[in-house]
C-alpha positions in Angstrom: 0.0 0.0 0.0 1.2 3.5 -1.0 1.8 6.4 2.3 -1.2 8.0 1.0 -3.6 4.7 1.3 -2.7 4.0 4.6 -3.2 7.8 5.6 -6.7 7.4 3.7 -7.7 4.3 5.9 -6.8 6.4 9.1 -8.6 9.1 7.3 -11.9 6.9 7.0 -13.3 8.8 4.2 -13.3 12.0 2.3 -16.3 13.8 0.2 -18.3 13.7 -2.5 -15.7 15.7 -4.5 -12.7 14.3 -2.9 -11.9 10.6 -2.3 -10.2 9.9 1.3 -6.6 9.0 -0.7 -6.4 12.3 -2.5 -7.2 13.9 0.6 -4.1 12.2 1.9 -2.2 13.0 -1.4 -3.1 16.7 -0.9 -2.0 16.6 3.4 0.9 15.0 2.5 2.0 17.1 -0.3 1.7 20.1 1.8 4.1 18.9 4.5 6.2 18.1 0.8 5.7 14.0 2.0 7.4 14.3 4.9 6.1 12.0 7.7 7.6 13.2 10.5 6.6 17.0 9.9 3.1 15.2 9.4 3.1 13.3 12.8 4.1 16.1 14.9 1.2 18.2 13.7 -1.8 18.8 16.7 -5.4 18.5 16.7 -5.8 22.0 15.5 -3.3 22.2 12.8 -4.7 19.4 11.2 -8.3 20.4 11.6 -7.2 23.3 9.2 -7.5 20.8 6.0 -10.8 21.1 4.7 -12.9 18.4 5.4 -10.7 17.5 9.2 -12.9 17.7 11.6 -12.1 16.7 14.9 -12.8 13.2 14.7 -10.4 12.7 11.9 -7.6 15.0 13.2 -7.7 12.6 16.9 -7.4 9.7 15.2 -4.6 10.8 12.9 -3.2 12.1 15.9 -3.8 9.3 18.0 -2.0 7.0 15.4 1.1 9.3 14.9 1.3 8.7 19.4 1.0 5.4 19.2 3.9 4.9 16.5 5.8 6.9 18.7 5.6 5.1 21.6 6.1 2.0 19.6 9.4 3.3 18.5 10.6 4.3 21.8 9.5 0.7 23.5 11.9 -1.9 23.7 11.7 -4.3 20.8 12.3 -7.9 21.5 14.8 -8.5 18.7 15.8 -12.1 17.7 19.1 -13.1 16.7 19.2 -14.7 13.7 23.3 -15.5 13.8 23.6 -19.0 12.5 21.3 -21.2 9.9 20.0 -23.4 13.0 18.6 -20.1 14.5 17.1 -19.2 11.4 15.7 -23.2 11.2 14.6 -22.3 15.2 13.1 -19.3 14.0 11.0 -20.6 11.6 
């Protein structure tokens, strides 16, 4: 899936003149596809796109927290170092 399809599933939907992707296409081109300016947008910076209400802007927000904290948890990394922990692993 494309940035802009998963942003559109977050999204939920769009409008009658605008389909949820290229209302993602057009909020990620204005932040010139750059995710991480995207994710540290608030509520009320993202509300300014036409057609994001409140609801949409949370969960966007919401999302962008979650990845965060994701990224800063410690991730339970196996070690694939030899073939028989790659045949373990599988």
């Amino acid at each position: 899936m494309t940035n802009s399809e998963l942003l559109a599933i977050m999204l939920g939907s769009g409008t009658p003149n605008e389909s949820a992707v290229k209302l993602a296409q057009r909020i990620l081109a204005h932040y010139d596809n750059n995710h991480g300016q995207l994710s540290k947008r608030s509520v009320e910076n993202l509300c300014e796109f036409h057609v994001v209400g409140l609801s949409k802007a949370t969960r966007l927000t919401a999302a962008f927290e979650l990845v965060r904290r994701h990224k800063q948890s410690p991730q339970e990394r196996v070690q694939l170092n030899s073939s028989q922990s790659v045949f373990d692993f599988l």
